[in-house]
C-alpha positions in Angstrom: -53.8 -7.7 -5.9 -52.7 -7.4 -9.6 -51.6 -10.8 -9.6 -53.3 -14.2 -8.6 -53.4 -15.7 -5.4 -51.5 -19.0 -6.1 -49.1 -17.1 -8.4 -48.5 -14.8 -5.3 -47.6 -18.3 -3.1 -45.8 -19.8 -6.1 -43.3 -17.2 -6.3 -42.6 -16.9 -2.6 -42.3 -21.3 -2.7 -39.8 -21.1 -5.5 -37.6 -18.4 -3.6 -37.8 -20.6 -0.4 -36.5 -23.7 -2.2 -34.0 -21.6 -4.1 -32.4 -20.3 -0.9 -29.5 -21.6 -0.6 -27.9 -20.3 2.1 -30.4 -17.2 3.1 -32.4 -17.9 6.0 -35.7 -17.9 5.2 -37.0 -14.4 6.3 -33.9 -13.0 4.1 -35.8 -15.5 0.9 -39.3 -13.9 1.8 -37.9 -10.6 1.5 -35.7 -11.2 -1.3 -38.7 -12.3 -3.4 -41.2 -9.6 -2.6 -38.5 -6.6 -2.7 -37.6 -8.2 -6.5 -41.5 -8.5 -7.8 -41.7 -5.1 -6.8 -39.5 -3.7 -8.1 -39.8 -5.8 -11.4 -43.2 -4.9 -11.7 -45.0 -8.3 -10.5 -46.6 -6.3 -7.4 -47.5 -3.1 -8.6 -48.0 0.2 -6.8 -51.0 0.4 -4.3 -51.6 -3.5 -4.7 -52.8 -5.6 -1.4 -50.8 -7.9 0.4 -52.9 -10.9 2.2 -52.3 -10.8 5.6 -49.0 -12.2 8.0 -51.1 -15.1 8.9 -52.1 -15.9 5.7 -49.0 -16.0 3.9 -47.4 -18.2 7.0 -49.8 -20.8 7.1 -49.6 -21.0 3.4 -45.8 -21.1 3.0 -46.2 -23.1 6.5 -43.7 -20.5 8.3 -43.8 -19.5 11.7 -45.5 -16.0 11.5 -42.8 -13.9 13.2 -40.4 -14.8 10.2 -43.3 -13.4 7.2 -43.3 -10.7 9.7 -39.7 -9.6 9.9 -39.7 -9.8 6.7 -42.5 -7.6 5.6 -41.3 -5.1 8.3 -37.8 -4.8 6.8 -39.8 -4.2 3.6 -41.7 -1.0 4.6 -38.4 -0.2 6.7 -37.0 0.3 3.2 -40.2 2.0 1.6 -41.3 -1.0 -0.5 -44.1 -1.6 1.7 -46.8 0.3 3.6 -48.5 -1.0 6.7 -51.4 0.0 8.8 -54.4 -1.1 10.3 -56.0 -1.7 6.7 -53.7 -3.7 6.0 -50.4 -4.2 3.9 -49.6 -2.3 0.3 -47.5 -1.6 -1.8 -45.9 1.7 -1.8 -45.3 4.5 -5.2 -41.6 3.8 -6.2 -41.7 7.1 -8.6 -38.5 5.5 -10.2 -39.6 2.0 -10.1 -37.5 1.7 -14.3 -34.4 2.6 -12.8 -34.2 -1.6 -11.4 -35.5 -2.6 -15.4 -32.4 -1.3 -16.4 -29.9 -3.6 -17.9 -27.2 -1.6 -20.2 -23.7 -1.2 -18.0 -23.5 2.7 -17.4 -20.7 4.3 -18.4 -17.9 4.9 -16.3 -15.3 8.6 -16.5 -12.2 8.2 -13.8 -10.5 10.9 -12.9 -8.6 11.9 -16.0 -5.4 12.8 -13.4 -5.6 8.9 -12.7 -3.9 8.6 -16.3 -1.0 9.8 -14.6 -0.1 7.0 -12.1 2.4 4.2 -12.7 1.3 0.9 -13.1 0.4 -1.0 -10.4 3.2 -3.4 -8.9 1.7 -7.2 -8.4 0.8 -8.6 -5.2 1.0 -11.8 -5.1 0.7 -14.7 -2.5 3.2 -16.2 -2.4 5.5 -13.8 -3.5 7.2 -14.8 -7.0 10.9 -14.9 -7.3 13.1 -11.2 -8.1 9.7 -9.5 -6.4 11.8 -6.0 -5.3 10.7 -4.6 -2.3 9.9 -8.1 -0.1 12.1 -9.1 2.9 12.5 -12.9 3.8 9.0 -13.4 5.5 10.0 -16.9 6.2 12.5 -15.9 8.4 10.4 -13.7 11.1 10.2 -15.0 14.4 6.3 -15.9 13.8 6.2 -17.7 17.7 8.2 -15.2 19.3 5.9 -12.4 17.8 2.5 -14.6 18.7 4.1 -14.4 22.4 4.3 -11.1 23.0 0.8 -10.2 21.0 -1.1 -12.7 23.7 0.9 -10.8 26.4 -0.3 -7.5 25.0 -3.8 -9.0 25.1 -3.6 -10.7 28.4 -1.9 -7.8 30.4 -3.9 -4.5 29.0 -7.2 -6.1 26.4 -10.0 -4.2 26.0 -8.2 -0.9 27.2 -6.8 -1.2 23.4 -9.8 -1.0 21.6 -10.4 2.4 20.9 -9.0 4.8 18.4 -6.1 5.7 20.7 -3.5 8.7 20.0 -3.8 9.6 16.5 0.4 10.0 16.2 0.2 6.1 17.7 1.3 4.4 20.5 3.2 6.4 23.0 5.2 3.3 24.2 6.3 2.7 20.0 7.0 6.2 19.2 9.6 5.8 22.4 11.1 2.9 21.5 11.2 4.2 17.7 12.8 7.2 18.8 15.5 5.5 21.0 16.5 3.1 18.1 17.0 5.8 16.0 19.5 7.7 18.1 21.4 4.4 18.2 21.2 3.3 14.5 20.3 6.6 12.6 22.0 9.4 14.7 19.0 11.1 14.8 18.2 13.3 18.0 14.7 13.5 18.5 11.8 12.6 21.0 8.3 10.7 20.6 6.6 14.6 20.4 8.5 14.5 16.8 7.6 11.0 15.6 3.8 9.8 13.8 3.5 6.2 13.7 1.9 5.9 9.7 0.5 2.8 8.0 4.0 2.4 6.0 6.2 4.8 4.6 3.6 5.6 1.6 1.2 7.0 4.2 4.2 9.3 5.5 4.5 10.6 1.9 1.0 11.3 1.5 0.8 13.3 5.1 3.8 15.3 4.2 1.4 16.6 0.9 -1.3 17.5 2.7 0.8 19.0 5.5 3.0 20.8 3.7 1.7 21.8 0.0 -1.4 22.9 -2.2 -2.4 21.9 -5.5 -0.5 22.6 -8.2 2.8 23.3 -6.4 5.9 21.6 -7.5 7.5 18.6 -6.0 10.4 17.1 -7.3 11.6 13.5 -7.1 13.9 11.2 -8.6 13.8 9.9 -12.2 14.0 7.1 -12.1 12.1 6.7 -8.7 9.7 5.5 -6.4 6.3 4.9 -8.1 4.2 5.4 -4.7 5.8 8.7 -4.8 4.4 9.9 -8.0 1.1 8.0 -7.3 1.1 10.3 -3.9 2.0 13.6 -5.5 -0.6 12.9 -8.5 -2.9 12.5 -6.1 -2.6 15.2 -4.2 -2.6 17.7 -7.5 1.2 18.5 -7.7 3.5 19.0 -10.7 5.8 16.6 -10.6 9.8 17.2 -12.4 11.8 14.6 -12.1 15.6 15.1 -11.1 18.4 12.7 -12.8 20.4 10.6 -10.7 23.7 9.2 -11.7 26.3 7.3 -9.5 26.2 10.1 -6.8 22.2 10.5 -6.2 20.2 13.3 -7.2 21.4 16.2 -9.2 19.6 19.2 -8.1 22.3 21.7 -10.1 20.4 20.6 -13.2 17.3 22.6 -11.6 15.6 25.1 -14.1 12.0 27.0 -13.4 10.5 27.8 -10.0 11.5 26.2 -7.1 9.8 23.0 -5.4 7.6 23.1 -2.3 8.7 19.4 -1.9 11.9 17.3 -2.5 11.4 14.1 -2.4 14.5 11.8 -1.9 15.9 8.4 -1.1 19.8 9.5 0.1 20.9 6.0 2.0 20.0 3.6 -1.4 18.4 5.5 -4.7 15.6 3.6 -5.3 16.0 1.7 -8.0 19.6 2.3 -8.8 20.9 1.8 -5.2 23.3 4.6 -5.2 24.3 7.1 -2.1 23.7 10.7 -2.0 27.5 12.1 -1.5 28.3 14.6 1.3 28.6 17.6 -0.9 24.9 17.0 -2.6 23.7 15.9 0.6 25.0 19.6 2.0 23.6 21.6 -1.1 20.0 19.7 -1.1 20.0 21.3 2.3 21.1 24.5 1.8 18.4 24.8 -1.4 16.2 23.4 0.6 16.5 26.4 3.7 17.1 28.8 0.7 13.7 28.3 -1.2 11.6 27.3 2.0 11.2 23.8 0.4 11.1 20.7 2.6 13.1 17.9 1.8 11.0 14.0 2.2 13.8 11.5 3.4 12.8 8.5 2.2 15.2 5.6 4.5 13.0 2.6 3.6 15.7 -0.3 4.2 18.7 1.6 4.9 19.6 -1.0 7.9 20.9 -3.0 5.2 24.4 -2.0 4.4 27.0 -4.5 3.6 30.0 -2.7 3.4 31.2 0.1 5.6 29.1 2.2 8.3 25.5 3.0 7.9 25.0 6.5 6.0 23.8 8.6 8.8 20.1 10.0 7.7 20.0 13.6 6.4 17.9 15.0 9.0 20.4 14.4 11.4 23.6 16.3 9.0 22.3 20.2 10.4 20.2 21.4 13.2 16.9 22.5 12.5 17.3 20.8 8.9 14.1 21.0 6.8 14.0 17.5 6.8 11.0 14.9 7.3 12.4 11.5 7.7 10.4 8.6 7.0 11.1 4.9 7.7 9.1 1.4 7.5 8.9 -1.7 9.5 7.4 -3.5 6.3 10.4 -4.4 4.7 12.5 -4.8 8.0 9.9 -7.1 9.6 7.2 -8.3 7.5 4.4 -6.1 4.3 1.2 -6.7 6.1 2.4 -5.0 8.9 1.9 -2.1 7.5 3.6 -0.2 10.1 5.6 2.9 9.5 6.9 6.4 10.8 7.4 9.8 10.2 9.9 12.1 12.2 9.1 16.0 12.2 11.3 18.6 12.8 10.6 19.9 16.2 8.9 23.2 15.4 7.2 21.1 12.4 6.0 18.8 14.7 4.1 21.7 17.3 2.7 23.1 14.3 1.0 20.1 13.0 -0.1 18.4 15.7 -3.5 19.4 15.4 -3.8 18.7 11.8 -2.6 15.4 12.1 -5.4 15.1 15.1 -8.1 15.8 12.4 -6.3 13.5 9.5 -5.6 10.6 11.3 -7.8 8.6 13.6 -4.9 6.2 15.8 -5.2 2.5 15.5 -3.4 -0.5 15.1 -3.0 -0.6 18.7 -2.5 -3.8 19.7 0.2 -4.5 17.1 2.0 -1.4 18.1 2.1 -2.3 21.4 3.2 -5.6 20.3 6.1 -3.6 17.9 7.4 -1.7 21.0 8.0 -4.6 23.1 9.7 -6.4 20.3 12.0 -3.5 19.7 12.4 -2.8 23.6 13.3 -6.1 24.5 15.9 -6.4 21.6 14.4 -8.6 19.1 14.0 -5.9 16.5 17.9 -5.7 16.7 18.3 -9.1 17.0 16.5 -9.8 13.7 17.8 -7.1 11.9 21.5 -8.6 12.3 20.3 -11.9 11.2 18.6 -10.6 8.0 21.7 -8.5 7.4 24.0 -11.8 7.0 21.2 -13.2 5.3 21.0 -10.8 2.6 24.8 -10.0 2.4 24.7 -13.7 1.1 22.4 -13.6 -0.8 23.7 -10.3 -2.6 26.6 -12.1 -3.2 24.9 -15.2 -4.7 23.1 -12.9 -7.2 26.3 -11.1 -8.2 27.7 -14.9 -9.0 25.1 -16.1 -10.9 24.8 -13.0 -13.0 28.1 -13.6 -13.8 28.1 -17.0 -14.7 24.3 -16.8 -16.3 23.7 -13.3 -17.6 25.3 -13.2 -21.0 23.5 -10.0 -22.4 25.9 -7.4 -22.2 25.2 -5.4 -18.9 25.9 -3.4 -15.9 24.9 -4.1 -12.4 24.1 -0.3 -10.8 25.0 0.5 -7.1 24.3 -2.3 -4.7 25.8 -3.1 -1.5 22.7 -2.5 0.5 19.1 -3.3 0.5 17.3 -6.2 -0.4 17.2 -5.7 -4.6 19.7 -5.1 -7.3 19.4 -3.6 -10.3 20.9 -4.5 -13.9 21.3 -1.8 -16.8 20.6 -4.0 -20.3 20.5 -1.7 -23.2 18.2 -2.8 -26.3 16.2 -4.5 -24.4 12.4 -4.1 -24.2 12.2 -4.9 -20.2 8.6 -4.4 -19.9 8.1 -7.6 -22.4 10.5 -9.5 -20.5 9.2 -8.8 -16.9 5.9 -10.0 -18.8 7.2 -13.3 -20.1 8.9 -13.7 -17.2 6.0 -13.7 -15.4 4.7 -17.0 -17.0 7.4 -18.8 -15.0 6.4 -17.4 -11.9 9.5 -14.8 -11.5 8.5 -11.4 -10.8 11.6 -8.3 -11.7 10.6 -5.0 -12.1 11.2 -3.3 -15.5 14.1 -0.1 -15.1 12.4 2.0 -17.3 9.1 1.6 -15.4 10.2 4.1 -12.9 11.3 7.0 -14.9 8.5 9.5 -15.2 6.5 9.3 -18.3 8.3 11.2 -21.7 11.8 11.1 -19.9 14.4 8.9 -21.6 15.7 6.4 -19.3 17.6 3.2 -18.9 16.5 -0.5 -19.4 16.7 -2.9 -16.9 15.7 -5.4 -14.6 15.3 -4.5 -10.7 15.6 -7.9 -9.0 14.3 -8.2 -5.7 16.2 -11.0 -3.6 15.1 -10.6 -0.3 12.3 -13.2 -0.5 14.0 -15.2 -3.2 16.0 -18.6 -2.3 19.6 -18.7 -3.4 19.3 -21.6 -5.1 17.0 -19.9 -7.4 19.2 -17.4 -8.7 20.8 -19.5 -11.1 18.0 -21.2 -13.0 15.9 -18.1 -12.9 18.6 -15.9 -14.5 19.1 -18.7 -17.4 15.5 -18.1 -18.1 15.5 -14.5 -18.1 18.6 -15.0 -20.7 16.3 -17.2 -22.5 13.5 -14.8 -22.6 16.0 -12.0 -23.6 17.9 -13.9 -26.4 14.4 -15.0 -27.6 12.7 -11.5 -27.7 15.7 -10.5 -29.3 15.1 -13.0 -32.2 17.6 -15.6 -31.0 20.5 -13.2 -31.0 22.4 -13.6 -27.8 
């Protein structure tokens, strides 16, 4: 050994006293794996023997054993009828070394939009989050037990990788009824929330450095999705009528991404006659068009705006839809619906992307949908955030003095306000400090695109009694950035 005996022990006693919550094989093998690699117990050096080093450390001997053994598992150690050693670590300095190393992303990563905060619990004006408070928490524990209880273990594997047969059904049904779409559960992929759909619709349907065009302003886990994925992005202007694809100049897309019901974030509706010539450009240039109706079963005034997918047969349409803002985020539970000849073409590519899972909730999701309780919640949130809606507009009124202009609403669970002058990224920042959470406007235009400022204010989660203190503060926070001018 190149160190002495009783400096050997005294290392392995100050490791054992040290060990907080290791057991004591895990200190043992803690302390030798770090003296060799530090240097303490050099290459070819002896060990004493299992017996030994128990009796001294007064361990059982089957604990210094599974220790050493995990040792020359990893190749610290050697073992054999001479005894114990230590093996060659031919980069032995690579554990010496202390200086951070330096880290290169991506430089495509540049391109994504800032993160939106997650936060638990949810702040006040957070866009995007329905009134978790509300959801039937016992009702859903019921019918997850009776999942359990009536089919267990038989739900443990990977399962079909398009999901649960019995949700896709039930899925498919409540679209016919809600959506007047005409499809079948061969058409529908149950997806880990609409940003998953997205993402499948890339690698489906485009290679990199094809061009996809969205909304500006838009959703940001759309541009995250087609950065990803290598696209060129061109954002498409939206003004009170939706998306203006007569402004189009250069090659065509290979994807269209689109949000027709309620523009996110200016909560307009795609009109007829845009709806009809998306369509037709669409079937013209062999592009597909991604329907985004993320919280379309919100409407407070008139009918429902019947999805796109369901205005023309054979429409080059992929619809996609989410249960986390009807039911509840962590769900994470969403769906895609193919065209039919779309759908027998990619069914074994979506075999090799996706693996199934999820099963018991989905299970669990069809019977709350099959026995009406989907519907049943869905009408109650809808008078809930009606009210609420309402509420806002009255305390903007009353509170808001900035000059400004509330864009589109009636629907959803968010409202957005125009402000001009403003610098809305500073006030989402300072409003932050008081535990309210908007979204800046100009945070969803595409970068070097002039745009609107605003404030997207999210009141699906928020109280209405809120509303009226926590616009006076974002006044405050305005009239004060602004240097006291009101």
């Amino acid at each position: 050994m190149n160190i002495p005996g009783d400096d050997f022990y005294a290392l392995l006693n100050a490791a054992l006293r040290q060990r907080g919550n290791d057991t004591l094989q895990r200190a043992v093998y803690r302390a030798l794996r770090e003296a060799i690699l530090h240097g303490r117990l050099q290459a070819e050096c002896r060990l004493p023997g299992s017996r030994m080093i128990a009796e001294e450390l007064k361990l059982s001997r089957n604990t210094v054993n599974a220790a050493l053994e995990q040792l020359t598992l990893e190749g610290y150690l050697q073992r054999n009828r001479q005894g114990t050693r230590v093996a060659k670590l031919t980069h032995r300095d690579v554990a010496h070394s202390v200086q951070q190393p330096a880290v290169t992303l991506a430089p495509r990563l540049k391109r994504l939009p800032e993160p939106a905060p997650r936060e638990t619990p949810v702040p006040a004006f957070t866009p995007g989050t329905p009134a978790i408070n509300y959801f039937p928490l016992p009702l859903w524990r019921r019918l997850y037990d009776r999942v359990l209880r009536e089919e267990g273990s038989s739900l443990l594997g990977y399962g079909d990788p398009a999901g649960e047969l019995s949700l896709r059904e039930a899925v498919a049904r409540h679209l016919a009824l809600s959506r007047g779409i005409d499809c079948d559960a061969s058409q529908i992929v149950i997806t880990e929330g609409a940003l998953e759909g997205v993402s499948l619709c890339t690698q489906l349907l485009s290679e990199p450095e094809e061009i996809a065009w969205m909304e500006n302003p838009g959703y940001a886990g759309a541009k995250s999705t087609f950065t990803k994925a290598g696209l060129r992005i061109i954002g498409m202007p939206v003004d009170e009528e939706g998306l203006r694809c007569e402004t189009a100049e250069g090659p065509p897309p290979t994807l269209i991404f689109t949000s027709p019901s309620h523009q996110f974030p200016c909560g307009c509706v795609l009109s007829a006659s845009r709806r009809l010539a998306l369509l037709e450009f669409a079937r013209q240039h062999g592009a597909w068009i991604i329907e985004d109706d993320y919280d379309s079963e919100f409407r407070y005034s008139g009918e429902p705006v019947p999805a796109m997918l369901g205005m023309m047969k054979n429409a080059p349409v992929v619809y996609l839809g989410t249960f986390s803002k009807t039911l509840f985020p962590s769900l994470r539970t969403g769906f895609m619906v193919l065209p039919r000849a779309l759908a027998q073409a990619a069914k074994p590519a979506i075999g090799s992307l996706l693996r199934g899972g999820h099963r018991i909730e989905q299970r669990t999701l069809a019977l709350f949908i099959e026995e009406g309780h989907y519907a049943r919640h869905l009408a109650a949130m809808r008078r809930l955030y009606r009210k609420r809606y309402r509420q806002l507009r009255e305390a903007l009124n009353s509170e808001l003095h900035t000059p400004h202009r509330v864009l589109a609403g009636e629907g959803g669970m968010h409202l957005t306000v125009a402000i001009e002058g403003i610098d809305d990224r500073a006030v989402v920042r300072q409003a932050s400090r008081f535990n309210l959470a908007p979204a800046a406007l100009s945070g969803y235009y595409l970068a070097g695109s002039d745009g609107q400022t605003g404030l997207v204010l999210g009141y699906g989660n928020t109280s209405a009694s809120q509303f009226a203190p926590a616009i006076r503060r974002v006044q405050s926070i305005i009239t004060q950035l602004q240097g006291g001018k009101g």
